[in-house]
C-alpha positions as CSV (number, residue, x, y, z in Angstrom):
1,X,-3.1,-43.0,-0.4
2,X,0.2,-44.5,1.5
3,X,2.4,-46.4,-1.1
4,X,6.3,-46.8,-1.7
5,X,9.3,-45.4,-3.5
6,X,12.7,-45.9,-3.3
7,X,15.0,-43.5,-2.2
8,X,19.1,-44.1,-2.7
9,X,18.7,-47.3,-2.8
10,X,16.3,-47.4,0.4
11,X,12.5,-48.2,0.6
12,X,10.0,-45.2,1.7
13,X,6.4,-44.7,2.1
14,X,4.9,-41.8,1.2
15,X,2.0,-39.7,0.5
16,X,0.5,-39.2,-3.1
17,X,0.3,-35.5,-3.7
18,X,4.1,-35.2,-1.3
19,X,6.3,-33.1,-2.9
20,X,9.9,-35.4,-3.2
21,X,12.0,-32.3,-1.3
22,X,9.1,-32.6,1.1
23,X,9.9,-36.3,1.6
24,X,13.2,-35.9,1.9
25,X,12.7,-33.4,4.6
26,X,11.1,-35.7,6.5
27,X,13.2,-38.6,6.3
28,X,16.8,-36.3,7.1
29,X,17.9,-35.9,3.6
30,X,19.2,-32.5,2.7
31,X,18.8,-31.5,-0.6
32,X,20.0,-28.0,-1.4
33,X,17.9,-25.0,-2.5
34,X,17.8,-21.4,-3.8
35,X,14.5,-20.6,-5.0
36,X,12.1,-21.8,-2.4
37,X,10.5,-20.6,0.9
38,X,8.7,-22.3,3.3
39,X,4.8,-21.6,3.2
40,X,5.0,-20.5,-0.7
41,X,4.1,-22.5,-4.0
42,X,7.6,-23.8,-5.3
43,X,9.2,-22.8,-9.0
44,X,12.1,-25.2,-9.4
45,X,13.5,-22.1,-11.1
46,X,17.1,-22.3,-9.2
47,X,17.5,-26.1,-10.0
48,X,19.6,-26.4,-7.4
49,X,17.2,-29.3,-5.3
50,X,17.6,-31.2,-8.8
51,X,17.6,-35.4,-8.1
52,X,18.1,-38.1,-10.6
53,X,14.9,-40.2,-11.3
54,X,15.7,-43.9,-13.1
55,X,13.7,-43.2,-16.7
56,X,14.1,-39.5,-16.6
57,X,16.3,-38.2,-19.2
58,X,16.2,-35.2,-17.4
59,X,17.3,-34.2,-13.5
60,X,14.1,-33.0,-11.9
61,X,13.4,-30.4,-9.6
62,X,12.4,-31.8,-6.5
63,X,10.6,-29.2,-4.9
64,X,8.1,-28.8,-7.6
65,X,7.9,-32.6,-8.4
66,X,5.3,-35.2,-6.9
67,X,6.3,-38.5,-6.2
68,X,4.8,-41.0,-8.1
69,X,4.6,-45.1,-7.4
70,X,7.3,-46.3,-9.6
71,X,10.0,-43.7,-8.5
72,X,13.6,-44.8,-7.7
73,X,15.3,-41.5,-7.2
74,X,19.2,-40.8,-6.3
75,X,20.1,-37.6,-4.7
76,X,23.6,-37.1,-4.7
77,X,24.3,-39.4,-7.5
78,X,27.7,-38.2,-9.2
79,X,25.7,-36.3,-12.4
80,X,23.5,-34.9,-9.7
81,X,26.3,-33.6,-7.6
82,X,28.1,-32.3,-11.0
83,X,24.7,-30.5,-11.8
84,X,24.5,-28.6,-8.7
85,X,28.5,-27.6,-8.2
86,X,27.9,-26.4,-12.3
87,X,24.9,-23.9,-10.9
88,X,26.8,-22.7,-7.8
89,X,30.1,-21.8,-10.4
90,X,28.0,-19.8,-12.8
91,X,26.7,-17.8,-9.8
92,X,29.9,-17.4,-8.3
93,X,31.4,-16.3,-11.5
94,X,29.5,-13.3,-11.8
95,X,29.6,-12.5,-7.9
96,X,31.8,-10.1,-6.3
97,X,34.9,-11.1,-4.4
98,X,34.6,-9.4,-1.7
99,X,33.6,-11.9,1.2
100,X,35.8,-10.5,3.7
101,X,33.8,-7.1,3.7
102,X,30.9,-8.5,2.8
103,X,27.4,-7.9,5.6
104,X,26.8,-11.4,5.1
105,X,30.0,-13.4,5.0
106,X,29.9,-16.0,7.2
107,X,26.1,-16.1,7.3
108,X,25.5,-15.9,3.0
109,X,24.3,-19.4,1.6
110,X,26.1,-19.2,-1.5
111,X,28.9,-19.2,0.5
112,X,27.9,-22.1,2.1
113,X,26.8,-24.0,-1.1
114,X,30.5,-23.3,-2.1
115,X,31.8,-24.9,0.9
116,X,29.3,-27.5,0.7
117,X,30.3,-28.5,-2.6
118,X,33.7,-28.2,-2.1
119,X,34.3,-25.3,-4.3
120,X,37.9,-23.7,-4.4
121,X,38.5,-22.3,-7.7
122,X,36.8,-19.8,-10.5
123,X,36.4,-22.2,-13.2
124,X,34.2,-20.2,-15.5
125,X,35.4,-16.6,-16.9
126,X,33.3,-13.7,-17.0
127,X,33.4,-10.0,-18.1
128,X,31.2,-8.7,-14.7
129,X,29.2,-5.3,-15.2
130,X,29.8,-2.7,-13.3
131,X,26.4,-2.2,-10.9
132,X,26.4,0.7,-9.2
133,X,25.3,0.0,-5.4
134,X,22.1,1.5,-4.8
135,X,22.1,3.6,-1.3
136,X,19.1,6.3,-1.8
137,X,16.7,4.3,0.4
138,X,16.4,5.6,4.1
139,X,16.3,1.9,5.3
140,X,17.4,-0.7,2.6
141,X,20.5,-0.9,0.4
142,X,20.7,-2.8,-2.3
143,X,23.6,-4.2,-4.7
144,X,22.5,-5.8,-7.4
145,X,25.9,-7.1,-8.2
146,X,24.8,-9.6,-5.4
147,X,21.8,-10.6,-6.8
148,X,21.2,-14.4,-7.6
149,X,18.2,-13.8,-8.9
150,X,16.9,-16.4,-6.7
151,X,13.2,-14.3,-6.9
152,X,12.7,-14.3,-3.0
153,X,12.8,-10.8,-2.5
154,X,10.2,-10.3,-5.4
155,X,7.5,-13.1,-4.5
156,X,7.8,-12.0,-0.4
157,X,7.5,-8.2,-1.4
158,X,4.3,-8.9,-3.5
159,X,2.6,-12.0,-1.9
160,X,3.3,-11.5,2.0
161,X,3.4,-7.5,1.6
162,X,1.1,-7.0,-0.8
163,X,3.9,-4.0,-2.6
164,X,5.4,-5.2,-5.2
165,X,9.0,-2.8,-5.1
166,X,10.8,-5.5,-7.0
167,X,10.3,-7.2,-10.1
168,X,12.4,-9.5,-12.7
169,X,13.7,-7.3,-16.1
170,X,15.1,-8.3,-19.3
171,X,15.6,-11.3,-20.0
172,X,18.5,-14.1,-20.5
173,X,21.9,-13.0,-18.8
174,X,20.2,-9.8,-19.0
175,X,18.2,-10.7,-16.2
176,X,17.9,-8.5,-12.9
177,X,16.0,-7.8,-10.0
178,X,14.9,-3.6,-9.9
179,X,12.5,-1.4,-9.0
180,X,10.0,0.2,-11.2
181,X,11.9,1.7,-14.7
182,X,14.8,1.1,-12.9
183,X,14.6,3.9,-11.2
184,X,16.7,4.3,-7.4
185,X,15.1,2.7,-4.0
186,X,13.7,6.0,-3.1
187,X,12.1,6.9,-6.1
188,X,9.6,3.6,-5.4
189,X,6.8,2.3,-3.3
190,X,9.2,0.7,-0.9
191,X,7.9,0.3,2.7
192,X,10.6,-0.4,4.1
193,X,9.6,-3.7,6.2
194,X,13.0,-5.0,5.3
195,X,11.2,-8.6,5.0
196,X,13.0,-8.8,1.4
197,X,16.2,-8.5,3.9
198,X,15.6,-11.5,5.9
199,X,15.0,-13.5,2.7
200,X,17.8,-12.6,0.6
201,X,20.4,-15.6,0.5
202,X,23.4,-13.4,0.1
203,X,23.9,-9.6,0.8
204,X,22.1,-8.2,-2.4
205,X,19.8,-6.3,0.2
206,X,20.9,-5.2,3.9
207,X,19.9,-2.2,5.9
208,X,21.4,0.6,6.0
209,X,23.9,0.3,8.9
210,X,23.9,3.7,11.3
211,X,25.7,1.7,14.6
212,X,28.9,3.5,12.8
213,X,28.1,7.0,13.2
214,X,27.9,6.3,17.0
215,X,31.5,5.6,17.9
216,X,32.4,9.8,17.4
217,X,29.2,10.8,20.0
218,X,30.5,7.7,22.5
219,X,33.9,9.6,23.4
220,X,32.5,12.9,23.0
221,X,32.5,14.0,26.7
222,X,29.5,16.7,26.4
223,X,27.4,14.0,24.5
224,X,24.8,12.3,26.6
225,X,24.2,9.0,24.6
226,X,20.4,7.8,25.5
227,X,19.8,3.8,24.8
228,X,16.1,2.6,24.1
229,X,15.3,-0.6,23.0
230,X,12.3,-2.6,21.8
231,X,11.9,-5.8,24.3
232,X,11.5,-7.6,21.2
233,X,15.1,-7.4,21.3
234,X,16.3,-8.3,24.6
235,X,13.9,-12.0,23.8
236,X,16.0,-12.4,20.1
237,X,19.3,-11.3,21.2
238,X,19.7,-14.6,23.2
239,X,20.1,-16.6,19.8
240,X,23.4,-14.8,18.7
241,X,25.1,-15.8,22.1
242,X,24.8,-19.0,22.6
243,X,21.8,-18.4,25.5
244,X,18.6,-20.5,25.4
245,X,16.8,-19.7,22.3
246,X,13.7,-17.2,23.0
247,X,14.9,-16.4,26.6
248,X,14.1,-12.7,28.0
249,X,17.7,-11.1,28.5
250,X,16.1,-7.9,29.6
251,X,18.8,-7.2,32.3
252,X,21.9,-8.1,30.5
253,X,20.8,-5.8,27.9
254,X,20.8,-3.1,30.1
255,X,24.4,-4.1,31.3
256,X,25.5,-4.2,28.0
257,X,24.5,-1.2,26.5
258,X,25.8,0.5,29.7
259,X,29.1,-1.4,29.0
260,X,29.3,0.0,25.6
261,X,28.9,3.5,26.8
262,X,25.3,4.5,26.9
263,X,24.9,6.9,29.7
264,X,20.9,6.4,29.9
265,X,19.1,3.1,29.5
266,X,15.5,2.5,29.0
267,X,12.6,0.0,27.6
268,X,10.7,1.1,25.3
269,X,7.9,-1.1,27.4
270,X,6.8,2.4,29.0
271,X,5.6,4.5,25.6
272,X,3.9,1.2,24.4
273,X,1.7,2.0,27.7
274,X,1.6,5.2,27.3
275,X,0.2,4.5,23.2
276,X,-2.4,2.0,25.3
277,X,-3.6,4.6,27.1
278,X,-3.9,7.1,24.4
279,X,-5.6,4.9,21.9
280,X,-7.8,4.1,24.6
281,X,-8.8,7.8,24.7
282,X,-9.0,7.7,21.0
283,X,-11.5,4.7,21.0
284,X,-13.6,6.0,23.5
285,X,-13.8,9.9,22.0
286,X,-15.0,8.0,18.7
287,X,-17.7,5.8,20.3
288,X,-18.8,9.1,22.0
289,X,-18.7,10.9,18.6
290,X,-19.6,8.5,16.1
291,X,-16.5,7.7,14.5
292,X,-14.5,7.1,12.4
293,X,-14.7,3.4,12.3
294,X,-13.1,1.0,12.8
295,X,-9.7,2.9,13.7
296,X,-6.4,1.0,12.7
297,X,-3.3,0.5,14.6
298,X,-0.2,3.0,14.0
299,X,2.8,2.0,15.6
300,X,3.8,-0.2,12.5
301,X,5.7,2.1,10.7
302,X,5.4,0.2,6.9
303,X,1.8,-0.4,7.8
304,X,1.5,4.0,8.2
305,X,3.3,4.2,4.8
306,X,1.5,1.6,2.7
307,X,-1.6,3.3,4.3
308,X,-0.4,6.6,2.8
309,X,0.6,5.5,-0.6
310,X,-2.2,3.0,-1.7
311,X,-5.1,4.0,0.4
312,X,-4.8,7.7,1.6
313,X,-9.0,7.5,1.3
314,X,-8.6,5.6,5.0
315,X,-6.0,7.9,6.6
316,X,-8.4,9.3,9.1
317,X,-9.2,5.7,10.2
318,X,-5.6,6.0,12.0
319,X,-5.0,5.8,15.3
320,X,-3.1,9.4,15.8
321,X,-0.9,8.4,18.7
322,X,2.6,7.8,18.1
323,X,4.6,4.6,18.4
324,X,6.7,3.9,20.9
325,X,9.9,4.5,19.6
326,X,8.5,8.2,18.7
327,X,6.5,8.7,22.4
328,X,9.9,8.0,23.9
329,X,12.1,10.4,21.9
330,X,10.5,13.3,23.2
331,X,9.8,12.6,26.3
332,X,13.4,12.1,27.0
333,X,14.4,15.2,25.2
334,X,11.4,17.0,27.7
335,X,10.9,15.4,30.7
336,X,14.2,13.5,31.2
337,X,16.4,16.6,29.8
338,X,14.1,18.9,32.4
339,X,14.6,16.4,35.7
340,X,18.5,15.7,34.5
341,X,19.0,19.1,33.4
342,X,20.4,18.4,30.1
343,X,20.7,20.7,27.1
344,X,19.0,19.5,24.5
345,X,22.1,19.9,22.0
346,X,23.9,17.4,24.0
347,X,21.3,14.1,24.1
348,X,21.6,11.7,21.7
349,X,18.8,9.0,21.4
350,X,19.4,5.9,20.1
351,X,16.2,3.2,19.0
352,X,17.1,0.2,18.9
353,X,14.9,-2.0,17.0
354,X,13.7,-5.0,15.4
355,X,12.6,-3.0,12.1
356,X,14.2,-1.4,9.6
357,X,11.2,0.6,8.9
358,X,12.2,2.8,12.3
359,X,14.9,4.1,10.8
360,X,12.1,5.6,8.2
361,X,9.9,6.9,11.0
362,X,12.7,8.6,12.6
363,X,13.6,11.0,9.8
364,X,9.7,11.9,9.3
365,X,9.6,15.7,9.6
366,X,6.6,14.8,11.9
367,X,8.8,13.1,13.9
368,X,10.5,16.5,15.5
369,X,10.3,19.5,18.1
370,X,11.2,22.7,16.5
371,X,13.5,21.5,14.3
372,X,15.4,18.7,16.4
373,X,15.1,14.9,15.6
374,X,13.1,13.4,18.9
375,X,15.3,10.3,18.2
376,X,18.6,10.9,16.5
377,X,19.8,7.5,15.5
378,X,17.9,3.7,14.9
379,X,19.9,0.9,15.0
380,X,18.3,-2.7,14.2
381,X,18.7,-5.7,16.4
382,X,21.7,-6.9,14.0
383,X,24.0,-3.8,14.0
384,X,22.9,-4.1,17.6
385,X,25.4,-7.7,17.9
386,X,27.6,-6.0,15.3
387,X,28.2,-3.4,18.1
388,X,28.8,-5.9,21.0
389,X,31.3,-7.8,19.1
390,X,32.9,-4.6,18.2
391,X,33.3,-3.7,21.8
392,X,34.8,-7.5,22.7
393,X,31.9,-7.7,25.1
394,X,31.9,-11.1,27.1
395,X,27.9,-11.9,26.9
396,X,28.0,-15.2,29.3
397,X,29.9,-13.5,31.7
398,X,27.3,-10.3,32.0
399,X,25.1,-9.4,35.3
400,X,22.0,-8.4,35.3
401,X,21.4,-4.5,35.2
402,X,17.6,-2.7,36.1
403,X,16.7,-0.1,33.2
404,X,16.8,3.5,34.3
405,X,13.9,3.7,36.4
406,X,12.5,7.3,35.5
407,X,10.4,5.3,32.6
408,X,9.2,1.9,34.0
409,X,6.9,-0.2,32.9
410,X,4.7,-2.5,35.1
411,X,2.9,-4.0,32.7
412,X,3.5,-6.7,29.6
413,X,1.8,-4.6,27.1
414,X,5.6,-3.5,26.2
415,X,6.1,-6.6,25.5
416,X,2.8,-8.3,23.8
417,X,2.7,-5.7,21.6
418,X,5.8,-7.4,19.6
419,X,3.7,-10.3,18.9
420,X,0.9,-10.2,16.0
421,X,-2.4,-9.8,17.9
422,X,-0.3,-8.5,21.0
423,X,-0.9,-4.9,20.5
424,X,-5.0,-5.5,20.1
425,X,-5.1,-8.0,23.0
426,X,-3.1,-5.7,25.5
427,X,-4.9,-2.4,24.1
428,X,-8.6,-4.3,24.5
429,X,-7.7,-4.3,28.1
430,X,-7.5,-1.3,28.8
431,X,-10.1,-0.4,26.0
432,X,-12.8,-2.5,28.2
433,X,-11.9,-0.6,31.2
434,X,-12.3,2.9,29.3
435,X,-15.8,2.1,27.8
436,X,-17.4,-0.2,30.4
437,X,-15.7,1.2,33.5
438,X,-15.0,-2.5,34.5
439,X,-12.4,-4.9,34.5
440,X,-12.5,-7.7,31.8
441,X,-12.7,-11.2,33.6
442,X,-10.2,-12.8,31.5
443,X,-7.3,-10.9,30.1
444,X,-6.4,-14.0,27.3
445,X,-8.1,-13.5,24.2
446,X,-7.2,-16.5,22.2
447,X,-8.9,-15.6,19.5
448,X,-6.4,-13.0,18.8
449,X,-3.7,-15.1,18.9
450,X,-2.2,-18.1,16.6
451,X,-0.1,-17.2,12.9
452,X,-3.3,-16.8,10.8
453,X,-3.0,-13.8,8.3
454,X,-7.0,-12.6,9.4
455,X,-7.6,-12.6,12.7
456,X,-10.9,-11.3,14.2
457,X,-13.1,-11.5,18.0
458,X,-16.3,-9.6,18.9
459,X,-16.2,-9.2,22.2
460,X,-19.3,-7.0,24.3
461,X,-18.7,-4.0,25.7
462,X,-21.5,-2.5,27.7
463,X,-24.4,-1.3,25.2
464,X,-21.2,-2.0,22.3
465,X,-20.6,-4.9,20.4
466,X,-17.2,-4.3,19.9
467,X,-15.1,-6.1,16.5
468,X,-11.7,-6.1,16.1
469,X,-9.5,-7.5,13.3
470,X,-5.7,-8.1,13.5
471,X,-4.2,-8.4,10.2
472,X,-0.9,-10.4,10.1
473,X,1.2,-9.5,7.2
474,X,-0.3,-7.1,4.3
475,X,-1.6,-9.5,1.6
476,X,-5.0,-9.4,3.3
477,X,-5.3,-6.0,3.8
478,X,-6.9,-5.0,0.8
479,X,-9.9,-7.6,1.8
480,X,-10.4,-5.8,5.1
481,X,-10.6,-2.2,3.1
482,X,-13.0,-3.6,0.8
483,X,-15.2,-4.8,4.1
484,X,-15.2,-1.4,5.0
485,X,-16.0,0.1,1.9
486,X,-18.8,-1.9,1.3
487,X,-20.6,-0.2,4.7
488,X,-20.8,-4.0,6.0
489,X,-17.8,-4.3,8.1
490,X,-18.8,-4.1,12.0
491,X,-15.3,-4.0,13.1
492,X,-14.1,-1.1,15.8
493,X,-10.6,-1.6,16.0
494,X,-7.7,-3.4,13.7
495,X,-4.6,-4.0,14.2
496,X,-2.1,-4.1,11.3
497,X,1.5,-5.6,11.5
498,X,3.7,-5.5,8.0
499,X,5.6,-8.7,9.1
500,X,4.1,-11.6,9.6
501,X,4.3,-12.8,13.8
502,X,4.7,-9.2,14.5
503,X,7.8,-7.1,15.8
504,X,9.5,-10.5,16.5
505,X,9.9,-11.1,13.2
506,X,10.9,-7.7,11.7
507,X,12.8,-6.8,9.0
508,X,15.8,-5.9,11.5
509,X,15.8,-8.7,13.5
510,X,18.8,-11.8,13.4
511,X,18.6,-13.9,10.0
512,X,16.7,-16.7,11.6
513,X,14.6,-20.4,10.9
514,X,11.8,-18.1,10.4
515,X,8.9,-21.1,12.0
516,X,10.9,-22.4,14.9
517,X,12.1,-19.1,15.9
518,X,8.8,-17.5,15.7
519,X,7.2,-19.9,17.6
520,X,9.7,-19.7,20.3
521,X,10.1,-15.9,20.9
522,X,6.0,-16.1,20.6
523,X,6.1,-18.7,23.5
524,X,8.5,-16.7,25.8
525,X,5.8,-13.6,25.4
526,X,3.3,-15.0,27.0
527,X,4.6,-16.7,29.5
528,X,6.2,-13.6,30.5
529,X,2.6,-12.2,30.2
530,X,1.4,-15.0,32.0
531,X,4.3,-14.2,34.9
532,X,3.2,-10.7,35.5
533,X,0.5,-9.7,38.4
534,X,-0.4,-6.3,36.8
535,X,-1.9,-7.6,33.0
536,X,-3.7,-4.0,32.1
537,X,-1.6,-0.6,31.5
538,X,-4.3,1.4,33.1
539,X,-3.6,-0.2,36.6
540,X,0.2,0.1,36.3
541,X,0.9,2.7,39.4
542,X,3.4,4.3,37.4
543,X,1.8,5.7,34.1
544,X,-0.8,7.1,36.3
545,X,1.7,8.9,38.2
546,X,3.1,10.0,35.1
547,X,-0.3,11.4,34.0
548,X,-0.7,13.2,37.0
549,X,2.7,14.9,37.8
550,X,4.0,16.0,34.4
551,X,1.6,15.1,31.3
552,X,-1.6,16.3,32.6
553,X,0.3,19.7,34.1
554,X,1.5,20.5,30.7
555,X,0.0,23.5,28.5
556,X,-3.1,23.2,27.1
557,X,-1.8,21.2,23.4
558,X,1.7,20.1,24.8
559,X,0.6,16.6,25.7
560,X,-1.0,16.0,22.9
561,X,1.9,16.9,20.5
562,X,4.0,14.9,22.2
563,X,2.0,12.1,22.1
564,X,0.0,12.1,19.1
565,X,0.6,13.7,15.2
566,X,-1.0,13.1,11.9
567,X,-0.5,12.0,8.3
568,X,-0.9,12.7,5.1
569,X,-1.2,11.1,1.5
570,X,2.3,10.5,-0.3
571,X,2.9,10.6,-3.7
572,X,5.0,7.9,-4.9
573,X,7.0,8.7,-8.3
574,X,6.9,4.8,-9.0
């Protein structure tokens, strides 16, 4: 039903059951908020989208309230304005002055409600607790002083990831954001898909920056600093320079990094064919063997740790192969060392990634050969700017570099496997080819792609009727284990991304307008997909030669160590 309010003074139709911040949305009226998120049931616990409603004694939260036929609402009357400057002061009072040092400043929305609102002075006093910063986590600080207690961190961490790290204590002024009894970042179930990151409206929780450490090892003339980045990246990086939103900037990467003082440079595009290939081997050893199905994805880092905290029963349902951050590591501290001979003491790899959750994976003790990292430092797409500004690097004014061409990829599995769906759709490929010993007909699987949370496609195989799920962001997950555990699930394969859209979206990646953003760097894949002549990894001329001349003439185990390892259940203290 269609019918009229009246909005500052101005008629507007409207929708019953619209939201008023929704309506306001829609007709260009910006109405300031704390609390909510896009795509989640509003609270109206910040107050800070307030309006004044003629025959409310009360301001009313806007995002929470339904419009109703005989509204006249004001929303930036004088005691409305008043209201929301009084909430911005009482969270500035107990805030730390320390914007210049600050991750965030410049980027922080309570700074920006305080410029909004025209805010220049500390009105109200406060006797501010000392909160010590908490920096145990492998991945994620946080300081609490920052906290607004705004709840985003808490409702993304339990209903998008299913975890449930953070909750709301005490009570009153007393009120904070922590982890289980309190108790440091590392001590809890923390995944570390740094989604809570991307949410936070100030810099109560950042990753743990590393891009410092790298400065020493860049003048160190023995040190032979190795550059590998996720081509998620080189698609987001456009954003923070003023380039076409969602344009592939592949080749100035490559420039870049090499202006900055990397002396190798490659896409991690090749190990993501290389993990094709071997889950393709995986699949087809289990269809030969009876099992176990249906085997899940593993280059998601959270995804491997939620798997071994909650549901360790389902561990040897994982793909063993390695992501491709972790296939590249060693292979440049074997087979690039070998061909460039280079000591191993002297290479230092760098990931750089949209995930904060690599930096995790990296320190894994499975993650090493006889005692040495296989990648030495991660750096997220973030510090990743941080480090080009640092450097005074001109971006506009960049040419176009090639990658080091000992690891080339020929295929845009690399880079559909950044997309949710991407990593099933380009591994089905190649799975077809593997288990049918033909070529599928059409390489698009739509019915992999789109932002649903549960995707799923049966598609035939031969004699197989092969299912395959792709779970987009973890609140779903514990349906799919149920399915399985109920013997009725015919699925084969599943892939499972933390972060809903994928890689694209990480925890690492630029703070960003999470739907237009995705929906453009989702775009830009697959047209770049659509671009390339080679579409399966199999037929790329290059990872065949690469079986052929060094993998395949390895020791009996050697391959497989480099390319695969396992896991185990982890006990979580909290």
């Amino acid at each position: 039903m269609i019918f009229e309010i009246e909005i500052n003074n101005k008629p507007v139709k409207v929708k019953r059951g619209e939201t008023i911040k929704s309506v306001l949305d829609r007709i260009g009226i910006n109405v300031p908020t704390i609390c909510s998120m896009k795509d989640f049931t509003p609270t109206g616990m910040c107050r800070m989208c307030v309006v004044e409603v003629e025959g409310k004694s009360n301001l009313i939260p806007s995002c929470s309230f339904k419009v109703e036929e005989w509204m006249k609402i004001m929303t930036h009357s004088p005691r409305v304005i008043k209201a929301r400057k009084t909430i911005v002061e009482l969270l500035l009072a107990n805030h730390p002055d320390d914007c210049l040092y600050c991750e965030r400043n410049g980027d922080c929305e309570l700074q920006t409600l305080a410029e909004d609102l025209h805010i220049r002075e500390r009105r109200i006093p406060w006797n501010k607790p000392k909160q010590k910063i908490d920096k145990s986590g492998v991945s994620i600080v946080y300081e609490p002083a920052k906290c607004i207690l705004c709840g985003r961190c808490v409702r993304v961490c339990k209903e998008t990831i299913g975890v449930s790290t953070l909750d709301f204590t005490n009570r009153g002024i007393h009120t904070s954001v922590q982890t289980a009894l309190n108790k440091a970042m590392n001590f809890s179930n923390c995944i570390n898909c740094g989604q809570c990151i991307l949410v936070c409206p100030t810099a109560a929780l950042t990753e743990r920056i590393n891009f410092s450490e790298l400065e020493t090892f860049f003048h160190d003339p023995v040190k032979k600093m190795i550059a590998l980045y996720s081509p998620s990246v080189s698609i987001t990086l456009a954003d923070e320079f003023g380039i076409r939103p969602g344009k592939d900037i592949t080749g100035i990467i490559n420039a870049i990094l090499r202006k900055i003082g990397f002396d190798g440079v490659f896409d991690s595009s090749f190990g993501t064919e290389l993990m094709i290939m071997e889950q393709s081997k995986e699949i087809t050893n289990r269809l030969k063997n009876g099992g176990p199905f249906p085997m899940f994805s593993s280059c998601c880092q959270a995804w491997i740790k939620y798997i071994e905290q909650f549901y360790p029963e389902f561990l040897p349902h994982l793909s063993t192969t390695k992501s491709a951050q972790q296939i590249m590591g060693p292979l440049i501290k074997s087979y690039f060392a070998e061909s460039e001979k280079i000591s191993l003491e002297h290479i230092h790899t760098v990931a750089i990634m949209p995930c904060t959750a690599k930096k995790f994976e990296a320190m894994r003790p499975e993650m090493t050969q006889q005692g040495i990292s296989d990648i030495d430092s991660v750096i997220t797409t973030r510090e990743l700017v941080r480090l080009i500004k640092m450097y005074g690097i001109d971006v506009a004014s960049i040419e176009p570099e090639p990658a080091d061409n000992m690891f080339v990829a020929q295929t845009p599995s690399g880079k559909l496997a950044n997309i949710s769906g991407g990593t099933a759709e380009a591994a089905l490929r190649t799975f077809y080819k593997f288990i049918t010993n033909k070529e599928m007909t059409d390489y698009r699987l739509l019915n992999l792609r789109g932002t649903k949370s549960l995707k799923k496609l049966n598609i035939s195989m031969g004699k197989n009727d092969f299912g395959v799920a792709v779970v987009n962001g973890m609140a779903n997950i514990k349906s799919v284990f149920d399915e399985i555990s109920s013997g009725n699930s015919k699925l084969h394969y599943i892939e499972v991304m933390a972060c809903p859209g994928g890689c694209i979206a990480g925890g690492g990646q630029p703070i960003f307008d999470r739907e237009d953003s995705l929906r453009t760097r989702t775009k830009t894949i697959y047209d770049l997909d659509e671009k390339e002549m080679q579409k399966a990894t199999h037929k790329s001329d290059h990872i065949i030669d690469f079986y052929e001349k060094y993998l395949d003439a390895l020791p009996e185990g050697k391959s497989f160590s480099l390319l695969h390892t396992s896991y185990s259940k982890r006990d979580v203290l909290l």
